[in-house]
C-alpha positions as CSV (number, residue, x, y, z in Angstrom):
1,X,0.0,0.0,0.0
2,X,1.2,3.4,-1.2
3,X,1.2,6.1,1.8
4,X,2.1,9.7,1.0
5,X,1.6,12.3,4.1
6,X,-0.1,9.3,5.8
7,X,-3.2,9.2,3.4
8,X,-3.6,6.3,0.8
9,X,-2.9,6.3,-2.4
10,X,-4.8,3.6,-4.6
11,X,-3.5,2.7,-7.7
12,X,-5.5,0.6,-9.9
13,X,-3.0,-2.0,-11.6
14,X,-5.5,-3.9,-13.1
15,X,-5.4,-0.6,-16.0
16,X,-1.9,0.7,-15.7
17,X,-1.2,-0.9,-19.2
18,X,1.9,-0.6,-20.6
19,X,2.7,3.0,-21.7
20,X,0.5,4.7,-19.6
21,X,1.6,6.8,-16.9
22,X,0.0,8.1,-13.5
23,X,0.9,10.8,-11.3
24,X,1.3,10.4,-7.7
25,X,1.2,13.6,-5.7
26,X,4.1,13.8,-2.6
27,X,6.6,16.3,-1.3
28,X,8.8,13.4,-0.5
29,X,9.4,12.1,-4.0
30,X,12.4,9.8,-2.7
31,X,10.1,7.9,-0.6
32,X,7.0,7.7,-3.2
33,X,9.8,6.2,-6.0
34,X,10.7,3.5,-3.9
35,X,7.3,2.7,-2.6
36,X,5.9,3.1,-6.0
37,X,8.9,0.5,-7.6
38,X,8.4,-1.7,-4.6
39,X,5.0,-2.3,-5.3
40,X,5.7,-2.6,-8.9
41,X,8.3,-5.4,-8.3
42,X,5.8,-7.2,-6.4
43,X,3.6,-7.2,-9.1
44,X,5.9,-7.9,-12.0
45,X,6.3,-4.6,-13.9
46,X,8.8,-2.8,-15.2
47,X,8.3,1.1,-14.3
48,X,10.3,4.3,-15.2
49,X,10.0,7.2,-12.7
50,X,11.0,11.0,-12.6
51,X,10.0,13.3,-9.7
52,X,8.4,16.1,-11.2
53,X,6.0,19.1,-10.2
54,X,3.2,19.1,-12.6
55,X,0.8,22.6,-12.0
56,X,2.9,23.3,-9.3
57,X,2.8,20.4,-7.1
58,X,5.4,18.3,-6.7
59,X,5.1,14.3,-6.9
60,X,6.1,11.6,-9.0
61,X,5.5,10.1,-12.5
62,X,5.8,6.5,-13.1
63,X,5.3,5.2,-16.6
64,X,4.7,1.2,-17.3
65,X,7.1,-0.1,-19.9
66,X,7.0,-3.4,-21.7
């Protein structure tokens, strides 16, 4: 389970198809990227992800590659 600034963050896997991308908002981006890969791993996917500030907030992207 993905925490950031103790509140849950759901993810649905079952649509993060490859080449999609989803944007988890955090101010600690270190901590999202290795929850976020963690949870990945477990799951069998391979991710890519950039900390970012999209609109002014600041988070993390994670893309699903093949």
């Amino acid at each position: 389970m993905i925490r950031t600034h103790g509140i849950r963050v759901r993810i649905d896997w079952s649509r993060f198809t490859v080449g999609t991308s989803v944007f988890v908002p955090g101010v600690d981006q270190h901590d999202l990227k290795l929850q976020l890969r963690g949870e990945a791993r477990d799951l069998g996917y391979s991710v890519s992800l950039r900390a970012v500030a999209e609109k002014g907030v600041m988070g993390v992207r994670m893309w699903r590659l093949p």
